[in-house]
Structure formats: structure tokens, C-alpha cells
N, C-alpha and C positions, 0 to 999 in steps of 0.2 A: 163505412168511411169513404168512400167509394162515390156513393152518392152522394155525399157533403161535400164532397170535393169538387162534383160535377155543377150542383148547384150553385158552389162558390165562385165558380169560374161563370156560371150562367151571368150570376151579379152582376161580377165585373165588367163584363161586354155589355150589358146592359145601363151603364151608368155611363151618362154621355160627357166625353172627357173635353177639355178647351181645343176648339178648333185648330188645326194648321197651320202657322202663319198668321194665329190671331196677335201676336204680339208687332208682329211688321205691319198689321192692319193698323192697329192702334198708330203708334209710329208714324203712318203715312197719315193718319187724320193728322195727328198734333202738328206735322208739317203744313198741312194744308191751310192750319188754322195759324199760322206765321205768315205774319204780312208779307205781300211780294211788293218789290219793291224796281218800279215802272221806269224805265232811264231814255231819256230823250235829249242829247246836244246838236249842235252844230257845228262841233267839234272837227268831222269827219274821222277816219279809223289808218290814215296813214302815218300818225303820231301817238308819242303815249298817255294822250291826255286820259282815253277815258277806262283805260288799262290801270291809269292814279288813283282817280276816282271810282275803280271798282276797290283795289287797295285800303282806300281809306275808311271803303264802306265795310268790308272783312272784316277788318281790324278791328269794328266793333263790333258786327253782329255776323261771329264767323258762321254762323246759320241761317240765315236772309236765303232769300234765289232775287235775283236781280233778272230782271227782262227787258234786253235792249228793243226797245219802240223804234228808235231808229238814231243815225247819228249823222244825217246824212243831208238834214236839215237845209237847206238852202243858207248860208252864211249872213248872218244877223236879220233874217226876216223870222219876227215874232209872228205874222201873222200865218208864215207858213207852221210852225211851231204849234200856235195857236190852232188851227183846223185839224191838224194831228191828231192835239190831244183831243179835242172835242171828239172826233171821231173811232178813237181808240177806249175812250172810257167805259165807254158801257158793257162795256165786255168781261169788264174784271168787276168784281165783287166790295162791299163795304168794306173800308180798312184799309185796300190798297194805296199804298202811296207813290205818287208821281213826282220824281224827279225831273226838273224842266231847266236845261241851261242853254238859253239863247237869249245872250244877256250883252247886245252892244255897245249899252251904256256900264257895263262894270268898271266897278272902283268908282262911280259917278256918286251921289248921293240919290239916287236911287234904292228902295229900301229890297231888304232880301226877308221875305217871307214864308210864312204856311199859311196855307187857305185849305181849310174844311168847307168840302162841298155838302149839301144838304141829302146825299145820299154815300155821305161816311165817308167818303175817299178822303186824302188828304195831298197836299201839294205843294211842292216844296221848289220856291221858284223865285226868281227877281219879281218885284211887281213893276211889270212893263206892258201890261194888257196880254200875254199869255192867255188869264183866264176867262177873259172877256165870252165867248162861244159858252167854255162850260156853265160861267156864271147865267146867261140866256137861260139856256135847257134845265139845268138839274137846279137854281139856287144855292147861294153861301148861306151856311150856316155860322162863321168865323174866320177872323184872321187875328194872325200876330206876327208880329216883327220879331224877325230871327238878330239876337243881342246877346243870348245868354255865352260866356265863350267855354263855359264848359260843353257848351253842345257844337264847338267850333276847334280846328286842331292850329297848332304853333302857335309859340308868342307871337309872331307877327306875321299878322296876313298880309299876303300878297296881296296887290291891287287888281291884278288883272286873272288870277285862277281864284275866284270863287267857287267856282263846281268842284275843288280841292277841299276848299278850305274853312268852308259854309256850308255849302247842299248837301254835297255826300254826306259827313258827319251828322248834319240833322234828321235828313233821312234813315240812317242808320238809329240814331236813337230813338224813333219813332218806330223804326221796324223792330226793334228787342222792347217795347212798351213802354219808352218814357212818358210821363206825361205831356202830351204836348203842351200846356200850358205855360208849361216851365221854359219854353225855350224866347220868352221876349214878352212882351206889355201888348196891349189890346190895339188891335188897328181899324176905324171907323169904317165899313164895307165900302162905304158910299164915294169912301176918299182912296180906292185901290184904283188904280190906272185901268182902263178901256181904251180898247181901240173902236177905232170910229171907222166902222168896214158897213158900209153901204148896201143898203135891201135895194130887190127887184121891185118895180110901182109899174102897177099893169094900170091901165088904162082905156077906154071904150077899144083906141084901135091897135092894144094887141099888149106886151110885155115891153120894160125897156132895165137892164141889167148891166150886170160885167163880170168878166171873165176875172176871177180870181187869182187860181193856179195852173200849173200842168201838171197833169197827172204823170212824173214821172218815173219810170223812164221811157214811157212810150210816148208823150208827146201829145196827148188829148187835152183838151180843153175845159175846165173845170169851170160851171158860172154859179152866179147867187139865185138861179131861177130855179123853185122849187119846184117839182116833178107837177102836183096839186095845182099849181097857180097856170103851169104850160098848156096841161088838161083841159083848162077850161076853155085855153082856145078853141077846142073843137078836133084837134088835131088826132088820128088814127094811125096806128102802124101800117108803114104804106105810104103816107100820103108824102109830098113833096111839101118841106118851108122853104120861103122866103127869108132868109137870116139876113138882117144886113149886122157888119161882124166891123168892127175898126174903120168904120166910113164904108164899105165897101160891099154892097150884095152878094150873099150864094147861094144857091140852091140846093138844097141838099134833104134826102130820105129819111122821117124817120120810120127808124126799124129799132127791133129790140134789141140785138147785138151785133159787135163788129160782122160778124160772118155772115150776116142779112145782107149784105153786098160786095160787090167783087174786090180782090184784091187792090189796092192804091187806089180805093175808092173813097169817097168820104160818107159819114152820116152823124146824124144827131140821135141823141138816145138817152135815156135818164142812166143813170151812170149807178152804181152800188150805196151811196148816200144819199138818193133820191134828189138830185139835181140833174139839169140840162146840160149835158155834154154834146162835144164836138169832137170825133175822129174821125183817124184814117183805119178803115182795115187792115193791121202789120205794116204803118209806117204812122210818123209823127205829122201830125196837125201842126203843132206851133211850129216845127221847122220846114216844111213844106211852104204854108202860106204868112209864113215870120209875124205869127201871132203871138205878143209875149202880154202878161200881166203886168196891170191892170187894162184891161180894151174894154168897150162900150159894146153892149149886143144886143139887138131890138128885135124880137120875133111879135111878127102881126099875127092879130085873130085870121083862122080860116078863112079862104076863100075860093069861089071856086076853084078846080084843080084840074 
């Protein structure tokens, strides 16, 4: 008996039981596989706007994770908005959906949308050229006008809080799996608003651009000159350009990053999106030499040095 009992126990150790924590594992996939849902205003965060519109979002899909992009937006510039999101989407996965409320014509007749991007994202935004950038790079696949008001809250919308009372709730219904179809009638791609943000055009004698934004809060100089198209000038880490910048010549190093030269110093540098930047080492370019967007910036082909 003795032995039958030792053997039995042998079994038992021998027969591989459900791992540790495999039920939290599960758990964390099915989270993972729940849309997150992207929030971007221009709201700023000294008020409780966007404290409402987390609120509103809960309320329907008390399971969501919501991730503030930023709210910090420069006050009614779309196209800062615009290079944001351009910039942030690649990062997150098919299915995410992007809330966008930098909407200075709200309450106008201006239409309030979703746009599927052609790599599954979906975006939930005024159509005011916001998605003009993303639409460039990734392609639409669809849009439709946000109408339906089961997917919108209170009898009567406000004129002027939309990211209340329109975006959050649609976003929400989208992040618990409604069909987004259901939320409005078909809108003609071709007929969604674009902004008209101007290319670099290089030329025999060198690049001629503009300074877009500031990178801030440090005060760097963001242009439309792609990293690819500067290169061609000939130009080397190390060497000295010639910029003329707002009417007005500088000379300045480039080098790879700020700490390639001395403190309150300036250089030029392809910046982490692969364009032509302008800083100072630990101080601000735009307030330093009172460069603000939109400026004109011409950088010539090489020469000698």
C-alpha cells in the first residue's frame, strides 16, 4: 500500500498544473486587446474641461485607459494639433482611437467627424485639416459625420463644448466596439478639409523652407526641411552653414546634438522627426533671436569652408 501511495503522489507532481498568475495573464492580454483611447485639446489643464471629458468618456466605457497626448496645444492652432498627432501615431497600434479637440470654429457649421486611417486607427475630431499630415503618410480609408445622437449626450448641445458633448462620447462608443458605422452617413474623402502647409523646394543653389513650430519648451526651431533633402547639400557634422533665417544671415555648426557645443551656443541639427532644426545649447532660439512661426529659412549648397 505503501508503494501505491508513493506512486500516486509520483503522478500527482508529475502532471503539470495551470501556471501562476495565468488567469492575470489572460486578464492583462484582454486589456490590452481594448482599444486605448488617444486625447489631445487645447483646452490646457488649469480648468475642468478635460477632467468633463474624461467623465463623459467613463461613463460609458468604465474600462477604456485613456492617454493624454498632450493638452497643451498652442490655443486654436490646428496645425500645431495637426504635427502632434502626425507625429504620435505610429507608436500605438491598429484600433487606437484618437481624440482631437482643437476646434476654433466650434458650434460653426463645420462638420464633426471619424476618419479611419488606412492603418486601423480611427479619429475622432472636427474636420478642420487636423488630419491633413496623417492623411500624407498612412492614407484614409473612410470618414463619416458624427449625427447619430445616440452616440452624443444631453438633449441639447452646447454650442461651444463639443469635446463634451460629441467627441468624448463617440470616442467612447468606439472604444467598448460600436460599430462605427453607425455613428453618421458617409463623408467624400476628397471633400474633408486640408491645410495647405507648404514643402521645402531645393534648388541648384541650395534649400529654401519655413520654420513651422518651436519645439516647446525649449525654444528650438522646427522647419519643413527634411533631414534627406539637407544631405544632399553636401553638408558634414562639423562643418559651418550659412542660414539666412527671417531676412537675416547666421552662421552656425552643424553637429549631432546640443552638447556638440558650448553652452549659449547655437547649432543646427536634424532633430528626432528627421527635420532641420535650429537651437541653443540649454537656452531658447526663438526667444533669444525672436524667431516665431511662420519664418522663411534658406540654407545653400556647400561651399567652401
Amino acid at each position: 500500500m505503501r508503494q501505491l501511495a508513493l506512486a500516486a503522489a509520483l503522478i500527482l507532481v508529475a502532471v503539470p498544473l495551470p501556471a501562476l498568475g495565468a488567469p492575470q495573464a489572460a486578464t492583462e492580454r484582454a486589456a490590452s486587446a481594448h482599444p486605448t483611447i488617444v486625447f489631445m485639446t487645447d483646452f490646457g489643464t488649469d480648468n475642468d474641461a478635460v477632467p468633463i471629458c474624461k467623465g463623459v468618456i467613463y461613463g460609458i466605457d468604465p474600462d477604456v485607459r485613456i492617454v493624454d497626448l498632450t493638452h497643451q496645444v498652442t490655443p486654436y492652432s490646428i496645425l500645431e494639433g495637426a504635427r502632434y498627432l502626425a507625429g504620435t501615431t505610429p507608436y500605438y497600434p491598429s484600433g487606437t482611437i484618437f481624440e482631437v479637440v482643437v476646434d476654433p470654429t466650434v458650434g460653426s457649421s463645420r462638420k464633426a467627424v471619424v476618419v479611419k486611417s488606412k492603418r486601423g486607427q480611427y479619429f475622432v475630431l472636427p474636420d478642420n485639416g487636423l488630419m491633413t499630415l496623417v492623411e500624407d503618410r498612412d492614407g484614409l480609408e473612410g470618414a463619416r459625420e458624427i449625427t447619430n445622437p445616440d452616440w452624443m449626450i444631453g438633449r441639447k448641445l452646447s454650442s461651444t463644448f463639443h469635446g463634451r458633448d460629441i467627441f468624448s462620447p463617440t470616442a467612447a462608443h468606439l472604444a467598448r466596439g460600436d460599430d462605427w458605422t453607425a455613428v453618421g452617413p458617409e463623408v467624400t474623402l476628397e471633400k474633408l478639409v486640408r491645410l495647405n502647409i507648404p514643402s521645402a523646394r531645393p534648388d541648384e543653389k541650395g534649400i529654401s523652407g519655413t520654420i513651422l513650430a518651436i519645439d516647446r519648451p525649449f525654444g528650438s526651431l522646427i522647419s519643413n526641411i527634411e533631414s534627406d533633402d539637407f544631405l544632399k547639400l553636401g553638408y558634414q557634422h562639423g562643418d559651418k552653414v550659412a542660414v539666412t533665417l527671417a531676412g537675416r544671415q547666421v552662421t552656425v555648426p552643424f553637429v549631432k546634438t546640443f552638447s556638440d557645443v558650448p553652452l549659449g551656443k547655437s547649432l543646427l541639427y536634424i532633430d528626432s522627426r528627421g527635420h532641420v532644426g535650429l537651437a541653443i545649447n540649454q537656452g531658447s532660439y526663438s526667444s533669444t533671436y525672436h524667431v516665431t512661426p511662420p519664418a522663411r529659412i534658406f540654407v545653400p549648397r556647400k561651399g567652401p569652408q
